[in-house]
N, C-alpha and C positions, 0 to 999 in steps of 0.2 A: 504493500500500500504506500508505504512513506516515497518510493523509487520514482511510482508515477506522479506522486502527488510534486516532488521534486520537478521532474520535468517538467510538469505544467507550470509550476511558478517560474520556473528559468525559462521557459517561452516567453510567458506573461512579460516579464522584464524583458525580453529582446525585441517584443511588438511594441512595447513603450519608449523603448531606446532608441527605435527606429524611427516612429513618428515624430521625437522630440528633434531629432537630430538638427542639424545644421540650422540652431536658432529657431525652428521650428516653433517650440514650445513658449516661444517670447512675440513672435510673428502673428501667434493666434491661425495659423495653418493645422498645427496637432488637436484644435478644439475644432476647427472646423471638420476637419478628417473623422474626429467620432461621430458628427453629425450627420455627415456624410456615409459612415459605416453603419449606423443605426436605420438610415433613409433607404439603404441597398438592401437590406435584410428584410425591410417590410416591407418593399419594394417584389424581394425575390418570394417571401410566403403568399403573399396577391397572387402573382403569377403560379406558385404551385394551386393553389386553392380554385384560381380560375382555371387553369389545367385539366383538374380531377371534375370540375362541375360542367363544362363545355365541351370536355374531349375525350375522355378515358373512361367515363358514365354512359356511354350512349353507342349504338352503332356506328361504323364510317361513316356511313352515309346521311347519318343526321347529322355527327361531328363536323361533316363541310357545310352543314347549311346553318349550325350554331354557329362554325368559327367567323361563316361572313355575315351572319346578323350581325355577331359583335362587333367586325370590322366596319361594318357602315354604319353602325350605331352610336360606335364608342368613338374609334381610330379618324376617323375622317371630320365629324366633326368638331372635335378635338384640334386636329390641325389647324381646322380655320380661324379657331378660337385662342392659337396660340400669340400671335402677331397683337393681342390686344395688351399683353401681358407685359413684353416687351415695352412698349412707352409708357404704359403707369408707370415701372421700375425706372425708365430714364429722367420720369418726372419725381419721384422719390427717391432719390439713390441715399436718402439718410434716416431711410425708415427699411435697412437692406434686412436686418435682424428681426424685425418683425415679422417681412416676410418669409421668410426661410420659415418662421415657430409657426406660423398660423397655414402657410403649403404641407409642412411638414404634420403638425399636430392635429389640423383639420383632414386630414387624409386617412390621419388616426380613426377622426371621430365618425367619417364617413363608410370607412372598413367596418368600425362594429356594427353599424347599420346596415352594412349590405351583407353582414354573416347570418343575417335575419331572413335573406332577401332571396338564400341562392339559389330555390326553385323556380321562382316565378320572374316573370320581365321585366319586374320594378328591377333586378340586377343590372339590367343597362346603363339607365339613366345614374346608378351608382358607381356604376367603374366608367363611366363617363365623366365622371366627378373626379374621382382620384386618378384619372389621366392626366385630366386637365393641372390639378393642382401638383402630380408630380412633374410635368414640364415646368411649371409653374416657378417650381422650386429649383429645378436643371438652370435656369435661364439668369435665377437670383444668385446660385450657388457659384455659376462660370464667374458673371461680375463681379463675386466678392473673393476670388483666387488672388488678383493681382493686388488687394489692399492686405492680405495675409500672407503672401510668398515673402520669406528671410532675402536678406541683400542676396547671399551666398549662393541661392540655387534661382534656375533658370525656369522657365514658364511650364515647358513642357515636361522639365521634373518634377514640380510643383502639383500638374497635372496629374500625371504618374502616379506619384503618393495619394494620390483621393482613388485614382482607379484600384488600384491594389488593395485598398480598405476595403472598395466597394464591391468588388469581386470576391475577396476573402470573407467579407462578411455575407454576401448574397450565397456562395455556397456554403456556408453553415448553416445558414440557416432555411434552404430550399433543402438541404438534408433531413435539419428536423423537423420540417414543414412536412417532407413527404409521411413521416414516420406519422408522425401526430393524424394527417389527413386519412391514413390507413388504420387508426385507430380510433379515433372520434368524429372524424367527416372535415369536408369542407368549413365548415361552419365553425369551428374549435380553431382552426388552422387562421383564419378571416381575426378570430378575436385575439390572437397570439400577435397577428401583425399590429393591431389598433395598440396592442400597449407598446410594441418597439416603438410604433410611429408618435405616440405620444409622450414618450421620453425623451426620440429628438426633438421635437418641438421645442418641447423643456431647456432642453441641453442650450437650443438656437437661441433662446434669448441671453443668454450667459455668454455669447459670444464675447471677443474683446469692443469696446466702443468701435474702434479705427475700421471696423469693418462697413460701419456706416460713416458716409461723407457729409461735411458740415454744410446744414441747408444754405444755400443760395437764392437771395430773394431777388435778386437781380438776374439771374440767368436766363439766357433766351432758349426758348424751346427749338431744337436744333431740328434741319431740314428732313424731307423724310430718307432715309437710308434705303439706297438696293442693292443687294447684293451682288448681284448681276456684273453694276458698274465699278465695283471695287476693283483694284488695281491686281494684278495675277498673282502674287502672296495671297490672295485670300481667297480668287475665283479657281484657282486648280486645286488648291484643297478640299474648298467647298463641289467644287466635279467630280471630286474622289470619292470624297464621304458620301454621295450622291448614291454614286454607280453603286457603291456596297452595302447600302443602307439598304437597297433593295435585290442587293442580293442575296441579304440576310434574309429580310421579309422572303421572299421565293424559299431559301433553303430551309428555313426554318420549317415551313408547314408542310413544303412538299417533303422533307426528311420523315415529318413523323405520320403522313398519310401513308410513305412507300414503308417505310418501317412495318407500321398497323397492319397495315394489305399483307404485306409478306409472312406476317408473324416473327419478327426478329425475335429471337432471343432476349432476355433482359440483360444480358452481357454485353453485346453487342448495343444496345440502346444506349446502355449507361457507359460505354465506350466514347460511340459518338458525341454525347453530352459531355462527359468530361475532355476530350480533345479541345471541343468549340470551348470552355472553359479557362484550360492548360493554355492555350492558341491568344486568347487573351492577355491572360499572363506575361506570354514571351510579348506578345506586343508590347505591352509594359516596360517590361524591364529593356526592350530593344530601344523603343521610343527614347527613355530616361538615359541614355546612353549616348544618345547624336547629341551633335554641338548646335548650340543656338542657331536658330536662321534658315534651320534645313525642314523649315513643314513643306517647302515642294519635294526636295527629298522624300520624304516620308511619303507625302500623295506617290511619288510614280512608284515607290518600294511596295506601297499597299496595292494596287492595280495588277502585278507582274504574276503575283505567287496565288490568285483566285483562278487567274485565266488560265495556266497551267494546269491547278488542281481540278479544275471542273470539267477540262477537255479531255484529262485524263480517267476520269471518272464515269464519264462518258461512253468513254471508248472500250476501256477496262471493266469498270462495275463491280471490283471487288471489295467484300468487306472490307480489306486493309484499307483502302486506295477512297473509300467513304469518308471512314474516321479521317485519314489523313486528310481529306478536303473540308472538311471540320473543321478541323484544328489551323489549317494556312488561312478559312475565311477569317476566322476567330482574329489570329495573328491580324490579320489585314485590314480590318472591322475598326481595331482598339489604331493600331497605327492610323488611320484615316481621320480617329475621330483626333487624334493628339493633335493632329497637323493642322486642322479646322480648328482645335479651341485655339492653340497656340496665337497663330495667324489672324485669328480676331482680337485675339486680349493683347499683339502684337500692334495692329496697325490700324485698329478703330478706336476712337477718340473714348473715354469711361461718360461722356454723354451721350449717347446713342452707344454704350455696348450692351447694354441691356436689349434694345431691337434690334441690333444683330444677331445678338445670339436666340432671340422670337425667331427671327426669321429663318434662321439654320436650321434651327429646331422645328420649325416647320415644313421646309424641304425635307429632311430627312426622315421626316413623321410619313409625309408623302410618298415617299422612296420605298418607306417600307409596308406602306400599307396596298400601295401598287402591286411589290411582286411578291404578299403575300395572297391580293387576290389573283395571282396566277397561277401559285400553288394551289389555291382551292378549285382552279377549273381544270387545272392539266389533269392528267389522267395519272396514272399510278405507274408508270414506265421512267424506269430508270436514267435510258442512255436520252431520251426527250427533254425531262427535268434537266441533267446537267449540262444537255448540250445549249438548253436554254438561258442555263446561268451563265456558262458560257461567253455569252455574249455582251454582258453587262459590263467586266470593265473593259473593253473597246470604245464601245458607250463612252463610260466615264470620260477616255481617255480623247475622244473624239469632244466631247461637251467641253473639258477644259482649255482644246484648242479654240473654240470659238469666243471663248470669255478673254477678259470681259469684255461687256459690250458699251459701245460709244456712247459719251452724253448726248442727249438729243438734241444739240448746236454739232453735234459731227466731233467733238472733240474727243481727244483720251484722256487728259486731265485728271486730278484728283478734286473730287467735287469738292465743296465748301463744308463738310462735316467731317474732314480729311485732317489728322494731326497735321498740325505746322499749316494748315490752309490761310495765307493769309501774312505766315512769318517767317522765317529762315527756318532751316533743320527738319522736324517733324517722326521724325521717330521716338516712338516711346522707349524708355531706357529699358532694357530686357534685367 
């Protein structure tokens, strides 16, 4: 007894050591990162709980007609409703802690009411809710990175460390989520998440001050922001994170409809899961690793290693050669997304990054909800699904030669919501 109990504390102390590290814990980044590890976790028991009540309860063939209720119910409008979220946040950037507590604690409080809900339709309109409010909270959390990153580390390590929390903490907790859901139902699993959610909440308001910025009564409300037009530091990442955003959407459903049909094994299921998981990870720590300034790096690295794995998976079709295209989307997913936050918290101004990062989050709400209703119509064939994924980052890679696109006087310019628009220099210091 005493041997494990040892080890667990000497972990305990190395995930502490680790998050406090490089000034961390004076930065207000290691309070944010619990925040953030608590938001993933209840994040990832929603998701098992919605799992077992839409998908794994019911025949295929009703499971494709739940999964795209939910996608036009939940997912799409959701999207549309993201972009509004974005300019409140650019109009309060000194109320940033509140929102974080009330996205976060109110997602809580709307969980324990849809644990009530999980049979019937009123479920929609509930995980419609805690969509919205966990974008909600994605959108507050990006902006408040760059007011808690230490002198010493760089944006996309900065980044790094919250994904790591948030992935370490969503698979423990989609662990004990499955266990709990196979022993008490959805509905236990639903009330488990309300109380993580409402402990970050908690935790959010305890943030350091510095994370909110001191109101400005004077400020002008800045022009409206497109993505579109932003200079290619930020349109070929955002083309990347595009292309894979929906090639997740695609792989994701059509993996566990061709799975189901087949009868995989449970070895093989929890294979392919843990790869796209692991794939993650190395993302991570690849990401954390490149020198400042490389998110177009990063976009063409992410684009290289799906198109490979899906053509090969295609062609091949073997268990191994599945997991493995798993695990390279995984990898490619997490690099994509590092190269987009980076490159906004890089080169959009902290008044309007709050609508940037609305608006990203809304492309790639879109992206994935595109090619996951592709997976719900393709048919249950292998080498068609991957040859179809296949294709996507070509796409990408074809979309971010076209960006960005011209101001509409014909010019390329850095429009007027542009760092330095207006004075020498313009780069924010990394």
């Amino acid at each position: 007894m005493g041997r494990p109990r040892d080890l667990s504390s000497r972990a305990v102390r190395r995930v502490r050591s680790a998050a406090r590290a490089d000034g961390a814990d004076r930065s207000g980044l290691s309070a944010l990162l619990t925040v953030h590890a608590l938001h993933a976790a209840g994040d990832a028991l929603v998701a098992v709980a919605l799992a077992g009540t839409l998908f794994f309860s019911v025949p295929i063939g009703e499971a494709r007609s739940r999964v795209a209720l939910y996608l036009l119910l939940t997912m799409l409008p959701f999207a549309l409703l993201v972009p509004v979220a974005g300019p409140v946040l650019d109009r309060f950037p000194h109320g940033r802690r509140n929102v974080l507590a009330l996205t976060t604690g109110g997602r809580g409080l709307v969980t324990w009411v849809m644990a009530g809900a999980t049979a019937s339709l009123g479920m929609y309109p509930l995980a419609l809710a805690v969509l919205v409010l966990s974008r909600a909270y994605g959108v507050a959390r990006s902006a408040a990175v760059p007011r808690v990153r230490p002198e010493a580390l760089g944006l996309v390590p900065a980044n790094a460390r919250l994904n790591i929390a948030a992935v370490s903490a969503g698979g423990v907790a989609a662990a004990l989520g499955s266990g709990v859901s196979a022993l008490l139902g959805s509905g236990a699993v639903l009330r488990l998440a309300s109380v993580v959610l409402i402990v970050g909440g908690v935790l959010a308001l305890r943030l350091p001050e510095h994370v909110d910025e001191a109101p400005d009564r004077e400020a002008v409300r800045p022009p409206r922001l497109l993505l579109s037009r932003c200079v290619a530091e930020v349109t070929s990442p955002l083309a990347a994170a595009v292309a894979l955003r929906a090639l997740a959407g695609l792989l994701t459903l059509f993996l566990a409809f061709l799975l189901r049909a087949d009868g995989a094994p449970g070895l093989l299921v929890a294979l392919v899961v843990a790869a796209a998981a692991l794939g993650q990870l190395a993302g991570t720590a690849l990401a954390a690793r490149l020198p400042a300034g490389s998110e177009r790096l990063l976009a063409g690295l992410a684009l290289g290693g799906p198109f490979v794995a899906c053509l090969g998976a295609a062609l091949v079709g073997t268990d191994p050669w599945v997991i493995a295209t798993a695990g390279t989307v995984g990898v490619s997913v997490s690099l994509s997304r590092f190269a987009l936050d980076a490159a906004l918290q890089e080169h959009v101004t902290g008044r309007s990054l709050g609508s940037a990062f609305a608006r990203a989050e809304t492309a790639l709400q879109l992206a994935w909800v595109l090619g996951a209703f592709v997976a719900v119509v393709l048919p249950t064939n292998a080498t068609l699904g991957f040859a179809l994924a296949a294709l996507l980052p070509p796409l990408g890679l074809l979309l971010a030669r076209q960006l960005p696109l011209p101001e509409p006087d014909g010019s390329a310019g850095r429009p007027n919501w542009w760092p330095g628009a207006g004075r020498p220099g313009g780069r924010r210091r990394r």
